[in-house]
LOMARDREN-495096 format. One record per atom (N, C-alpha, C): x, y, z; residue number from 1; atom name. Coordinates in pm, whole numbers, always signed. Layout:
REM LOMARDREN-495096
[r [X; Y; Z]; NUM; CA]
...
//
This chain:
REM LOMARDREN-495096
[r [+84; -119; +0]; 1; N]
[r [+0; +0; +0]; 1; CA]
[r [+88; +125; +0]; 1; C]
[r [+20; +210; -50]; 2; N]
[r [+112; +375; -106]; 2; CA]
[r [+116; +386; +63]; 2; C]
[r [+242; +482; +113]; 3; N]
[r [+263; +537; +258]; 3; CA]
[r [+229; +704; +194]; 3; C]
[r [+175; +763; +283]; 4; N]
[r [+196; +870; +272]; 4; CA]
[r [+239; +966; +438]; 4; C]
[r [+310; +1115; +366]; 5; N]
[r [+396; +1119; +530]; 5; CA]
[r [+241; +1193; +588]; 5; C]
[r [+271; +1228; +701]; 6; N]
[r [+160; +1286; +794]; 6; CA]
[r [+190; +1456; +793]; 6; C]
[r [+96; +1537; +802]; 7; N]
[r [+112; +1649; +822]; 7; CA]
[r [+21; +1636; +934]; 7; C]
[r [+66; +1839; +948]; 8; N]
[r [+14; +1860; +1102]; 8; CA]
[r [+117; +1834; +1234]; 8; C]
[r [+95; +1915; +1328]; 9; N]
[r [+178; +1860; +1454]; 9; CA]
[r [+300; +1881; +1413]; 9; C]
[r [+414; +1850; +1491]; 10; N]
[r [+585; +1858; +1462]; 10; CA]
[r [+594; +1705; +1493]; 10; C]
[r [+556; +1661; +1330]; 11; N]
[r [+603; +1503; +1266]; 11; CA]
[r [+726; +1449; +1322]; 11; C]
[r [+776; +1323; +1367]; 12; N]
[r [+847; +1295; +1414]; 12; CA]
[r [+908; +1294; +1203]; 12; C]
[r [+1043; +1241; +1199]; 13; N]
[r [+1106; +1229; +1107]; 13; CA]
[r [+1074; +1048; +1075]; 13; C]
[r [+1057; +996; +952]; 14; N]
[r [+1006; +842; +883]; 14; CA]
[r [+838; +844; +935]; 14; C]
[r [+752; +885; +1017]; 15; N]
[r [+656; +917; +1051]; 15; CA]
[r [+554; +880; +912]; 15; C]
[r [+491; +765; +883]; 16; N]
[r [+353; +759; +775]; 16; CA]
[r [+263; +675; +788]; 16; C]
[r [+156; +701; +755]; 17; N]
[r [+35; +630; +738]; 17; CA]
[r [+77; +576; +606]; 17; C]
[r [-42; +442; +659]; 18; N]
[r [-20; +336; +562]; 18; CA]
[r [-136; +293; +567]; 18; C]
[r [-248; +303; +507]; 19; N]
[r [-399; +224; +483]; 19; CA]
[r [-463; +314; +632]; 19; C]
[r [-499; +209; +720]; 20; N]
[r [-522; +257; +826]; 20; CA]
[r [-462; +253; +944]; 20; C]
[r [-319; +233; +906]; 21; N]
[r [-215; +237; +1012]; 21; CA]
[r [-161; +349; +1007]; 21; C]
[r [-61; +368; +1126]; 22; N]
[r [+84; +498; +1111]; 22; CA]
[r [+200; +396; +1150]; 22; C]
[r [+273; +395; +1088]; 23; N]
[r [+442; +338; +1112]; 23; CA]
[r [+542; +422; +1107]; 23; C]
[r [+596; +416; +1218]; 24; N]
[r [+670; +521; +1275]; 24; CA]
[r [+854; +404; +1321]; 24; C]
[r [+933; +464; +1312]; 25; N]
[r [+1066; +402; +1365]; 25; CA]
[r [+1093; +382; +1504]; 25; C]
[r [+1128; +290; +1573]; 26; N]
[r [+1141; +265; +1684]; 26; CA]
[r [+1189; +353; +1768]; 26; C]
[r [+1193; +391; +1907]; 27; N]
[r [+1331; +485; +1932]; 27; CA]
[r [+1311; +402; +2099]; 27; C]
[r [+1398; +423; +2168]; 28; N]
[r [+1437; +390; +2315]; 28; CA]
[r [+1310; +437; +2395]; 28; C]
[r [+1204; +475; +2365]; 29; N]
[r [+1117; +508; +2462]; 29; CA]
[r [+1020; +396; +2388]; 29; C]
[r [+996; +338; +2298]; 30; N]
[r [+927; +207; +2266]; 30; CA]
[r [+891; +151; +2342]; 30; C]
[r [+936; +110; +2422]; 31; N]
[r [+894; -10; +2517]; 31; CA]
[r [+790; +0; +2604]; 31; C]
[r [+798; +126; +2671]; 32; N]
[r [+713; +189; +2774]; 32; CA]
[r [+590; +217; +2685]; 32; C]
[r [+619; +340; +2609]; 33; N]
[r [+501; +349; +2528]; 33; CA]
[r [+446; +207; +2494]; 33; C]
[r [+443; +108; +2428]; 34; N]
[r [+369; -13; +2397]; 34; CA]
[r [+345; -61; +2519]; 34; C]
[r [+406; -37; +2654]; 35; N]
[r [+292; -114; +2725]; 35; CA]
[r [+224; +14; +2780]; 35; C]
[r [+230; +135; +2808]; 36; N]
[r [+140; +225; +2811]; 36; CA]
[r [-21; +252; +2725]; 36; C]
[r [+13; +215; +2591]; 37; N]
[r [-81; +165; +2538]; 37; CA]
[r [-181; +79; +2551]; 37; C]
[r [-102; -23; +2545]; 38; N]
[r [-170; -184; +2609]; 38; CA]
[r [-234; -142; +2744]; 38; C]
[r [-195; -113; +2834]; 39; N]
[r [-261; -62; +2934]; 39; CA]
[r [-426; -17; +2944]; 39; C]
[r [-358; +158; +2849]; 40; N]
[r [-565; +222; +2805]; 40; CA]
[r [-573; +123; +2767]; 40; C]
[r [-553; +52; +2667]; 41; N]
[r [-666; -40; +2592]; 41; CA]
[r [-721; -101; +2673]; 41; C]
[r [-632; -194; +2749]; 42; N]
[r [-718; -264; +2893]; 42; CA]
[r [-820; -155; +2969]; 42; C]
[r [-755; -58; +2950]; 43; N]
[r [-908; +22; +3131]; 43; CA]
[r [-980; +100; +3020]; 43; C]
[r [-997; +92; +2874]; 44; N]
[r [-1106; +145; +2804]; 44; CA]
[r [-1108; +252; +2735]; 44; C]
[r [-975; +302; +2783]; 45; N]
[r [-945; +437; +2738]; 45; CA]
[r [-908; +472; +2548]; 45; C]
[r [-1046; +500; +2532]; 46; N]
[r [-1055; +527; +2374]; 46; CA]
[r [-942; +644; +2323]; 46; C]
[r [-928; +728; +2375]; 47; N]
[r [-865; +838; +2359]; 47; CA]
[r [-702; +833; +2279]; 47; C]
[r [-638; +726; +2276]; 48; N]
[r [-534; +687; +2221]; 48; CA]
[r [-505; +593; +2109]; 48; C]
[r [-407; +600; +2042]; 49; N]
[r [-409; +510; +1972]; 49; CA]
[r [-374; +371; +1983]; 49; C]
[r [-393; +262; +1899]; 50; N]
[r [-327; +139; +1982]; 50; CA]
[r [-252; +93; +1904]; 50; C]
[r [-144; +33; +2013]; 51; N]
[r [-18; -55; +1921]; 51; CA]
[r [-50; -190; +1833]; 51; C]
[r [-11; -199; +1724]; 52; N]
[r [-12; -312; +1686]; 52; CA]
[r [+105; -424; +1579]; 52; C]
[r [+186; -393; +1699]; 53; N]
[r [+285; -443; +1603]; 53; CA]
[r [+368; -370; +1571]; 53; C]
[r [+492; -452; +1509]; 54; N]
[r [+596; -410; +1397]; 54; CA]
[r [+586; -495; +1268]; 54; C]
[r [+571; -377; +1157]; 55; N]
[r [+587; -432; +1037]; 55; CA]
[r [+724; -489; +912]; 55; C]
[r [+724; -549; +833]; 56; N]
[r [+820; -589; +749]; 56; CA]
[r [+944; -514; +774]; 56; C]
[r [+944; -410; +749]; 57; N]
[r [+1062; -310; +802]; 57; CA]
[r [+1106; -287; +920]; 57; C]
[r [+1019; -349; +1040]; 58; N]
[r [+1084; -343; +1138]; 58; CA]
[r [+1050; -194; +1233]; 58; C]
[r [+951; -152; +1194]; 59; N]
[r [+877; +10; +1208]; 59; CA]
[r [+777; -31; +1264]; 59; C]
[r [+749; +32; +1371]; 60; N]
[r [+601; +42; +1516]; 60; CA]
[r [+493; +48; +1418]; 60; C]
[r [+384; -5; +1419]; 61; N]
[r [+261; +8; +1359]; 61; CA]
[r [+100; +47; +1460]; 61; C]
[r [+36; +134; +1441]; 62; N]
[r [-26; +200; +1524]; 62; CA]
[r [-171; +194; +1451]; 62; C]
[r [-286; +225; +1515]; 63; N]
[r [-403; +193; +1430]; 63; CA]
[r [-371; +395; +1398]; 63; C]
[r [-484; +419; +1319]; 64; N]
[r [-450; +530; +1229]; 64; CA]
[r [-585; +643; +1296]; 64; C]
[r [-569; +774; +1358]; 65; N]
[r [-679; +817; +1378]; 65; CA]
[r [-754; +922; +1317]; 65; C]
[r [-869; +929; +1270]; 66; N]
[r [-889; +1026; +1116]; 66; CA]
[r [-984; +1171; +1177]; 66; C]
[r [-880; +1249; +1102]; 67; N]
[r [-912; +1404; +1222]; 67; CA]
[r [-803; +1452; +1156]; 67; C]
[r [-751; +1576; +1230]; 68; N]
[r [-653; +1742; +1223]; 68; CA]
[r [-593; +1729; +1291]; 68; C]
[r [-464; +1760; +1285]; 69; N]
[r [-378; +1756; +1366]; 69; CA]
[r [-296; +1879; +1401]; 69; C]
[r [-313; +2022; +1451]; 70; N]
[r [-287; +2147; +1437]; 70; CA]
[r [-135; +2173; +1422]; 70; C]
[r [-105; +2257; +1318]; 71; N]
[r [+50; +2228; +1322]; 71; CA]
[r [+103; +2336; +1429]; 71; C]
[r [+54; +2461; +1469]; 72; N]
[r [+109; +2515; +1572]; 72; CA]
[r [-32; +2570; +1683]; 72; C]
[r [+52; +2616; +1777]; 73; N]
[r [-55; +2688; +1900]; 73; CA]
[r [-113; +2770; +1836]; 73; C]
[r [-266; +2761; +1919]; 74; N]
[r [-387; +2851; +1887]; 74; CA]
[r [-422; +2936; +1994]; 74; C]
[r [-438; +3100; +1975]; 75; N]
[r [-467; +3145; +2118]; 75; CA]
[r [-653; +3142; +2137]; 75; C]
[r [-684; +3110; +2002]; 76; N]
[r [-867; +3079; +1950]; 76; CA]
[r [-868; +2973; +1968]; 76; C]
[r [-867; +2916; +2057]; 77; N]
[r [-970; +2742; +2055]; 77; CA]
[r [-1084; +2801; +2143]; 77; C]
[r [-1145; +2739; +2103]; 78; N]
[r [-1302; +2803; +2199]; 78; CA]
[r [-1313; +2692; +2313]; 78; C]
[r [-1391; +2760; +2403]; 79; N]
[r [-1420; +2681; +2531]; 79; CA]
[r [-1467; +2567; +2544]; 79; C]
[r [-1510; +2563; +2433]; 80; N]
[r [-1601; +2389; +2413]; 80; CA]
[r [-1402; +2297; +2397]; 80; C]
[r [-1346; +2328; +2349]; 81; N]
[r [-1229; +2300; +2314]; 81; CA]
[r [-1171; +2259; +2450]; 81; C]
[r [-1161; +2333; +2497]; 82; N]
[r [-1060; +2370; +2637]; 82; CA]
[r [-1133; +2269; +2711]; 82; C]
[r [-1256; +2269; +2728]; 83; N]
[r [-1317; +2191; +2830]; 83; CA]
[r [-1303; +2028; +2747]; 83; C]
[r [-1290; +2027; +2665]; 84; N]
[r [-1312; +1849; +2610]; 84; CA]
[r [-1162; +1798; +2647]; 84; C]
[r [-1032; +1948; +2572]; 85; N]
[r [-942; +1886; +2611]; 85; CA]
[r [-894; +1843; +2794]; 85; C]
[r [-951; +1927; +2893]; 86; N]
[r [-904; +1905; +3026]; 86; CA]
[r [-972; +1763; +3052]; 86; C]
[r [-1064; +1778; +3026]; 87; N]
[r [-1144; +1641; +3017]; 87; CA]
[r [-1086; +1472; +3015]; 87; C]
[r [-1003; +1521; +2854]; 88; N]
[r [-961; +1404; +2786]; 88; CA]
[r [-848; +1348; +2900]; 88; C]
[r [-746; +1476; +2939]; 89; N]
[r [-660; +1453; +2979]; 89; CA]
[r [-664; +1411; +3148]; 89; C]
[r [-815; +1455; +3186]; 90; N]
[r [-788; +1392; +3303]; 90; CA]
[r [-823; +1282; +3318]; 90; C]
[r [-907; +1145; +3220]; 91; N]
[r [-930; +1054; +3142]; 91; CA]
[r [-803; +990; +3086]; 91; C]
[r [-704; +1056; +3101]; 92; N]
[r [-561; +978; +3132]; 92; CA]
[r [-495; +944; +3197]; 92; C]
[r [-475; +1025; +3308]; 93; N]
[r [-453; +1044; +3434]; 93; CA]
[r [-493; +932; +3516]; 93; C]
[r [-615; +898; +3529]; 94; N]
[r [-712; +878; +3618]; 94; CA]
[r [-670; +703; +3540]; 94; C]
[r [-674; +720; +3396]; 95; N]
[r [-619; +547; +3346]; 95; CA]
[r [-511; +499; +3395]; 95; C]
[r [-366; +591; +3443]; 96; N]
[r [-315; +531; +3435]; 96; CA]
[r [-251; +522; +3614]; 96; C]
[r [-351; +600; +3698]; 97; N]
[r [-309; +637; +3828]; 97; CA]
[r [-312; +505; +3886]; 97; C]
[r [-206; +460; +4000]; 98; N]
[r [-201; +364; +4047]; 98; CA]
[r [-151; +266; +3995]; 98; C]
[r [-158; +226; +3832]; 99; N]
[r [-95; +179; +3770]; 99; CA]
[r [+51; +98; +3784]; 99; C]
[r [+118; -45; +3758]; 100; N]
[r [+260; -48; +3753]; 100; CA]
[r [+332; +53; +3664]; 100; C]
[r [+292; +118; +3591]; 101; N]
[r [+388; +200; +3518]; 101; CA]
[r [+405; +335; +3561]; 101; C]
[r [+282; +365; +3666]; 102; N]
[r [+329; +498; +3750]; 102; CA]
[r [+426; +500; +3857]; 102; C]
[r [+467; +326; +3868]; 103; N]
[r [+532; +332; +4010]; 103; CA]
[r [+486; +384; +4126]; 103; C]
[r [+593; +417; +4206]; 104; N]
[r [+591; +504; +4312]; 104; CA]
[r [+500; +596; +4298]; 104; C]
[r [+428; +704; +4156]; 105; N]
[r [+457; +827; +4151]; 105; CA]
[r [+285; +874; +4091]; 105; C]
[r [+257; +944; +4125]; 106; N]
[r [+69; +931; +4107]; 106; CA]
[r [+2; +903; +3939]; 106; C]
[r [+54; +908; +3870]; 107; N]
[r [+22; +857; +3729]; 107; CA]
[r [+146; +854; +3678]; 107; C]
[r [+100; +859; +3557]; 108; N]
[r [+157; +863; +3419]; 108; CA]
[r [+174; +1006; +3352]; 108; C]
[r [+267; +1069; +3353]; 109; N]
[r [+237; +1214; +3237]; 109; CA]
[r [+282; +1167; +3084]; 109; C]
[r [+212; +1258; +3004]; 110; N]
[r [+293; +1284; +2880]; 110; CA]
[r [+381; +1320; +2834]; 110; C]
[r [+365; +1436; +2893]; 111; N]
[r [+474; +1549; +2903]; 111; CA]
[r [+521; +1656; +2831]; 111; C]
[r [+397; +1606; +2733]; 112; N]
[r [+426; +1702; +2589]; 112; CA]
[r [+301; +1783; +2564]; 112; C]
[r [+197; +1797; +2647]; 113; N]
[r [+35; +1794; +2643]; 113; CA]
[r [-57; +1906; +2511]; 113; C]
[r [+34; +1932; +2402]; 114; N]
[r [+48; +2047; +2321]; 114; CA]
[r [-104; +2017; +2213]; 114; C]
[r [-168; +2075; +2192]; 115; N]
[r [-273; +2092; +2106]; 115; CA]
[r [-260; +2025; +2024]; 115; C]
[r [-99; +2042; +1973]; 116; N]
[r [-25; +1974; +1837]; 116; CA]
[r [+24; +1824; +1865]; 116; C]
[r [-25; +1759; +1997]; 117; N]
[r [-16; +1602; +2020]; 117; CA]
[r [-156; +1603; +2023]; 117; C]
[r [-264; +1642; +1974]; 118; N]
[r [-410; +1621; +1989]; 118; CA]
[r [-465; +1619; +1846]; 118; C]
[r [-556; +1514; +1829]; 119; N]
[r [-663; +1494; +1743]; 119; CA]
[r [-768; +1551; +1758]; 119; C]
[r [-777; +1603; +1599]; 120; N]
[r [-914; +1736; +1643]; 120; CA]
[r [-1012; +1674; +1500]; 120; C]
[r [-1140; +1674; +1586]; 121; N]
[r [-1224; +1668; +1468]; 121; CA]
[r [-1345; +1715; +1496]; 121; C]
[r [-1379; +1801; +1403]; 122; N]
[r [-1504; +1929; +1410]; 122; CA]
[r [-1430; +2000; +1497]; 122; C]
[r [-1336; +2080; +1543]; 123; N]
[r [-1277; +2162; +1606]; 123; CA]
[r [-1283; +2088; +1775]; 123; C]
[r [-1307; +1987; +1787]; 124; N]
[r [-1273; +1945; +1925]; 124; CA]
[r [-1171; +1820; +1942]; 124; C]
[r [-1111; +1802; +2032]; 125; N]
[r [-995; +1720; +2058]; 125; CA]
[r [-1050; +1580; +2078]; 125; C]
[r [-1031; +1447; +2038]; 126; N]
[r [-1054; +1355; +2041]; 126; CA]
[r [-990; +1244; +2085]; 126; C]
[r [-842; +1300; +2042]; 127; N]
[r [-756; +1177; +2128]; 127; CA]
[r [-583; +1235; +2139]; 127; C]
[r [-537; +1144; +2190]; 128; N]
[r [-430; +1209; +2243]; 128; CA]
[r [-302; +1146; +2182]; 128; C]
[r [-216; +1177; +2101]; 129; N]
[r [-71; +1091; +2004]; 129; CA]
[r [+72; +1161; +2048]; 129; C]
[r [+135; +1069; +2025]; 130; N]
[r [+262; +1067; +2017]; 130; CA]
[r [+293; +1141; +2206]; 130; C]
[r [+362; +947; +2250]; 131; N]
[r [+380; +928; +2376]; 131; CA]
[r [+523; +919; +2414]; 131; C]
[r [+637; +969; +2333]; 132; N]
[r [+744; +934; +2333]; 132; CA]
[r [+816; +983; +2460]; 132; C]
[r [+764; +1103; +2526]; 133; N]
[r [+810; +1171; +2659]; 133; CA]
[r [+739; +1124; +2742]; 133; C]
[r [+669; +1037; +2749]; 134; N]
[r [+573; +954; +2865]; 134; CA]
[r [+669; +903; +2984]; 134; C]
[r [+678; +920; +3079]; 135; N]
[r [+694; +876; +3222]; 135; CA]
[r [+596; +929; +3322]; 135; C]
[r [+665; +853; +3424]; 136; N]
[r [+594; +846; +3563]; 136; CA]
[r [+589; +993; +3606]; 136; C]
[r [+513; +1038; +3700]; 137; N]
[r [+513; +1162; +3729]; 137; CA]
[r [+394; +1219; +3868]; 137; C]
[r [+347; +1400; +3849]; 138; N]
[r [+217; +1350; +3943]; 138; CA]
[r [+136; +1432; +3843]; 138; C]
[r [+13; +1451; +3861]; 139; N]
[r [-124; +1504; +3777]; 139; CA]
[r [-71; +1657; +3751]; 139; C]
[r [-26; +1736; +3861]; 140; N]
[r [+35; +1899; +3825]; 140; CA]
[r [+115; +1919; +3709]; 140; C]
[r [+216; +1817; +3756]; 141; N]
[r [+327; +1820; +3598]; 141; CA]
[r [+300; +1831; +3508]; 141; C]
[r [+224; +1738; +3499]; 142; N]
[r [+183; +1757; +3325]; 142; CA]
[r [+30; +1846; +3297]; 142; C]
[r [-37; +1939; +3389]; 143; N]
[r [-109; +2013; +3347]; 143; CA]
[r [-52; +2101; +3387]; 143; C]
[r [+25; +2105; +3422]; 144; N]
[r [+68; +2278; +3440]; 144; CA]
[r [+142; +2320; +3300]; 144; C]
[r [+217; +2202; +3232]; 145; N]
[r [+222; +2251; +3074]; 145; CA]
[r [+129; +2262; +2989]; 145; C]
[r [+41; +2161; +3042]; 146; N]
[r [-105; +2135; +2919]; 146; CA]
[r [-114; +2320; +2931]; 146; C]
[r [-152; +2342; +3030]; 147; N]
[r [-242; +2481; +3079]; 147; CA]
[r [-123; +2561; +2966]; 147; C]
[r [-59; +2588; +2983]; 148; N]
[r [+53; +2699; +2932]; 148; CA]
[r [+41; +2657; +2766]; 148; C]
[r [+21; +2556; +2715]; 149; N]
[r [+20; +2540; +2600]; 149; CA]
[r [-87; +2577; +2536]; 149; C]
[r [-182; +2506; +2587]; 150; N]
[r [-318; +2525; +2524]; 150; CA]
[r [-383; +2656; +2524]; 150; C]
[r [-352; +2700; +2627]; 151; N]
[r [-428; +2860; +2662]; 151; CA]
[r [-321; +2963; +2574]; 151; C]
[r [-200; +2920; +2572]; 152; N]
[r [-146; +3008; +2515]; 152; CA]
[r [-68; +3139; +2602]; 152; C]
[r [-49; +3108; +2704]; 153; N]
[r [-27; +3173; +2778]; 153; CA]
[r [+67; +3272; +2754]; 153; C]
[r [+112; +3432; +2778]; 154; N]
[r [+275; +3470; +2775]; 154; CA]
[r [+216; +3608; +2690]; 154; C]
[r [+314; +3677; +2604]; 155; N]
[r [+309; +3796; +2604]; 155; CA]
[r [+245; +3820; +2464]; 155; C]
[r [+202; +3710; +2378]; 156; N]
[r [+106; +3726; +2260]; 156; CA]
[r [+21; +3676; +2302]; 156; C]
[r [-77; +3598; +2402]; 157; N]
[r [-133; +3573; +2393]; 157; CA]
[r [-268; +3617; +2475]; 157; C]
[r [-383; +3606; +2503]; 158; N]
[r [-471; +3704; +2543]; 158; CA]
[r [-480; +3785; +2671]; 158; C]
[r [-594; +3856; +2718]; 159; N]
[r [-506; +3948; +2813]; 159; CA]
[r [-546; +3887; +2914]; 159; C]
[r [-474; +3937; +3056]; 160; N]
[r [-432; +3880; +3153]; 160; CA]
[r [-597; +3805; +3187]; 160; C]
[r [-664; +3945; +3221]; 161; N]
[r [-830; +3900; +3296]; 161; CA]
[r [-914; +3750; +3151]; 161; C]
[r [-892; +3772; +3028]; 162; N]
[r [-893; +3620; +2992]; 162; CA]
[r [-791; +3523; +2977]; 162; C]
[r [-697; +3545; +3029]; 163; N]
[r [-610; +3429; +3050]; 163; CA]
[r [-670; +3331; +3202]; 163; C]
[r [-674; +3460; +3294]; 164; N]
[r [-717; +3379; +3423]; 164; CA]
[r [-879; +3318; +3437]; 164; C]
[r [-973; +3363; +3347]; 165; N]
[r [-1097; +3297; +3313]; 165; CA]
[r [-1063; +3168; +3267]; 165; C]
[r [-971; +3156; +3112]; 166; N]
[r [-931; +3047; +3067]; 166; CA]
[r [-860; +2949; +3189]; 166; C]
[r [-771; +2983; +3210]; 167; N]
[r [-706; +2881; +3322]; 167; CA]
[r [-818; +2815; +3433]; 167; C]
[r [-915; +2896; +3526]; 168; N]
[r [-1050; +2878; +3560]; 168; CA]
[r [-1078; +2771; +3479]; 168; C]
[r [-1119; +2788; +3424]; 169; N]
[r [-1231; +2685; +3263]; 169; CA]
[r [-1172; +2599; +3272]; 169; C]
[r [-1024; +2562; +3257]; 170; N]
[r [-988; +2452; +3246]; 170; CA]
[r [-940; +2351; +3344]; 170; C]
[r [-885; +2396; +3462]; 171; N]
[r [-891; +2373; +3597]; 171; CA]
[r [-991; +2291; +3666]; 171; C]
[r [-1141; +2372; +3615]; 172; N]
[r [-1250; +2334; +3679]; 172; CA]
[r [-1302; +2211; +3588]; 172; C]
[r [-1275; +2246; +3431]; 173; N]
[r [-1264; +2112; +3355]; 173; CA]
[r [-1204; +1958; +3408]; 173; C]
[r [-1099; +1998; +3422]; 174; N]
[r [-1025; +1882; +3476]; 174; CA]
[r [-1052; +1834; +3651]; 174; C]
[r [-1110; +1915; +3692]; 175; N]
[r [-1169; +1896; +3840]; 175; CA]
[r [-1081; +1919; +3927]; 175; C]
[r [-1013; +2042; +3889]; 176; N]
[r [-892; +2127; +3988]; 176; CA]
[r [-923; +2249; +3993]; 176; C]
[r [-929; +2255; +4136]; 177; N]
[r [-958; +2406; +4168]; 177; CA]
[r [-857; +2499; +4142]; 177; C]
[r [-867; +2623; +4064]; 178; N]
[r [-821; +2699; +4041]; 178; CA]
[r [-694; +2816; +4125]; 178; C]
[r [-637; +2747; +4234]; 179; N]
[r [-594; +2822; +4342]; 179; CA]
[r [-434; +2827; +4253]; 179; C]
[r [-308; +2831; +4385]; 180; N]
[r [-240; +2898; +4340]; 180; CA]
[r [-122; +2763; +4315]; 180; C]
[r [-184; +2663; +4311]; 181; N]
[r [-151; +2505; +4275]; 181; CA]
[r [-108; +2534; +4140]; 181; C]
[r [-226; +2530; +4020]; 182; N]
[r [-195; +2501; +3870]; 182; CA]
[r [-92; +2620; +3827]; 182; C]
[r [-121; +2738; +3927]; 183; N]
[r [-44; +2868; +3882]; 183; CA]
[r [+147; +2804; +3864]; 183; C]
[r [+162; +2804; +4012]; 184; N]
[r [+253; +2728; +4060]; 184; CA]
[r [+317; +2622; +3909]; 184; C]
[r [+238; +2509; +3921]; 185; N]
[r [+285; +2411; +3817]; 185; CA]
[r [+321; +2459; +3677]; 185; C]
[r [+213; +2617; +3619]; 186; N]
[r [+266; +2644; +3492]; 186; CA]
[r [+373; +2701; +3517]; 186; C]
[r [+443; +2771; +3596]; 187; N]
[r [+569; +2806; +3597]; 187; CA]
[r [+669; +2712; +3634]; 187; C]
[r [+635; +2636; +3712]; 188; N]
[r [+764; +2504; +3701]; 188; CA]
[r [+759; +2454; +3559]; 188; C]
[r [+668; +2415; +3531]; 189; N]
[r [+724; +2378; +3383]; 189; CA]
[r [+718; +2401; +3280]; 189; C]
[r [+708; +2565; +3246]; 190; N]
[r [+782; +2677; +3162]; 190; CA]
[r [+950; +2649; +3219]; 190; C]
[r [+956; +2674; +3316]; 191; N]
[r [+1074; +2700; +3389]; 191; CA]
[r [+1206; +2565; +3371]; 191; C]
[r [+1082; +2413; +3343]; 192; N]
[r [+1165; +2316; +3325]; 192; CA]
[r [+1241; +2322; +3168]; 192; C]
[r [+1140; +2374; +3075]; 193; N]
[r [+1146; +2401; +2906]; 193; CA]
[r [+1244; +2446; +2881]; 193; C]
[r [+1198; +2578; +2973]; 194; N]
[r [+1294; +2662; +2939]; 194; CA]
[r [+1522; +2601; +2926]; 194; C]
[r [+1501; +2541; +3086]; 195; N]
[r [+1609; +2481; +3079]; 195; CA]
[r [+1666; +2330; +2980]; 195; C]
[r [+1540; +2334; +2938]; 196; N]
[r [+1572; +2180; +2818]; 196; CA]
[r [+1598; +2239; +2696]; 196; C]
[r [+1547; +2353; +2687]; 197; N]
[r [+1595; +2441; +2567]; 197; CA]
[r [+1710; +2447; +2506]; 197; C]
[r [+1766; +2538; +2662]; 198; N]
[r [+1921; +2537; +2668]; 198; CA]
[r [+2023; +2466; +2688]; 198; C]
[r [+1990; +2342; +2747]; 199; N]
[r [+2036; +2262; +2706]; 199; CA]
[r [+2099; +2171; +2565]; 199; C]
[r [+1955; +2176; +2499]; 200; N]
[r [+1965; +2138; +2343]; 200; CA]
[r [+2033; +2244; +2272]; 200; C]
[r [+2053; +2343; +2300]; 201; N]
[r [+2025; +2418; +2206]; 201; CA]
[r [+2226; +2493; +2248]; 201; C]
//
């Protein structure tokens, strides 16, 4: 069958659909991810994609999910948006809390929680891709980036009195009160980025 590459999102590199698969190249976080997977699938969690295999080439094979995939941040997603995505994600959380793969540590994060790891169809988020920064973690971590990403937070993006409505909205979405907790978490991990930046870079 013809491959074609994927647009949308920041494509990993060999990254294609194939019929109704995606085959993607292995990398050192494989392992976890496939049983992270296997996991939702066990507790029901539709929201992801599922592993199935490696094909002829020796490339991860994934079922295929049909939707948008935004190639950069939006400071316009509407509230119906915001609320499906806190939703989804606390519908991850909650799959994988307690879990052997959370260990010690209260779930599972992503770690990447970006609009542009989300499946959108009719303008709402549907499921959640590309798990390659997945480890153990606690529920703040990884929404205190979701929050900063999705809302758009920082000096283009809307003004302060709707930034703190938005953060509200989504907080209360995810069934976290809005105090000075999520505030807290978006600056730790701006603050962690920031230093992975510089690092790479």
């Amino acid at each position: 069958m013809d491959e074609v590459r994927l647009d949308g999102g920041r494509v990993t590199k060999g990254v294609v659909r194939v019929g109704d698969t995606v085959r993607r190249p292995s990398k050192t976080s494989s392992p976890f991810v496939r049983e992270l997977l296997s996991h939702l699938k066990t507790r029901g969690f539709d929201g992801a994609p599922r592993y199935l295999g490696v094909d002829e080439r020796g490339r991860e094979m994934f079922s295929y999910l049909e939707g948008e995939v935004p190639a950069e941040l939006a400071a316009d997603l509407s509230d119906e948006a915001l609320v499906t995505a806190a939703r989804l994600i606390r519908r991850f959380h909650d799959a994988t809390a307690g879990s052997p793969l959370a260990g010690e540590h209260e779930t599972v994060c992503h770690h990447d929680l970006s609009p542009c790891n989300f499946v959108f169809r009719h303008g709402l988020p549907l499921a959640i891709i590309d798990f390659d920064a997945a480890a153990p973690g606690s529920r703040l971590e990884d929404l205190g980036y979701a929050i900063f990403l999705w809302l758009n937070l920082g000096t283009d993006g809307p003004q302060p009195s709707e930034q703190a409505r938005r953060i509200t909205l989504f907080c209360t979405a995810y069934g976290l009160t809005a105090d000075s907790r999520p505030i807290d978490a978006i600056l730790e991990a701006v603050a962690r980025n920031v230093e992975r930046l510089a690092l790479e870079g």
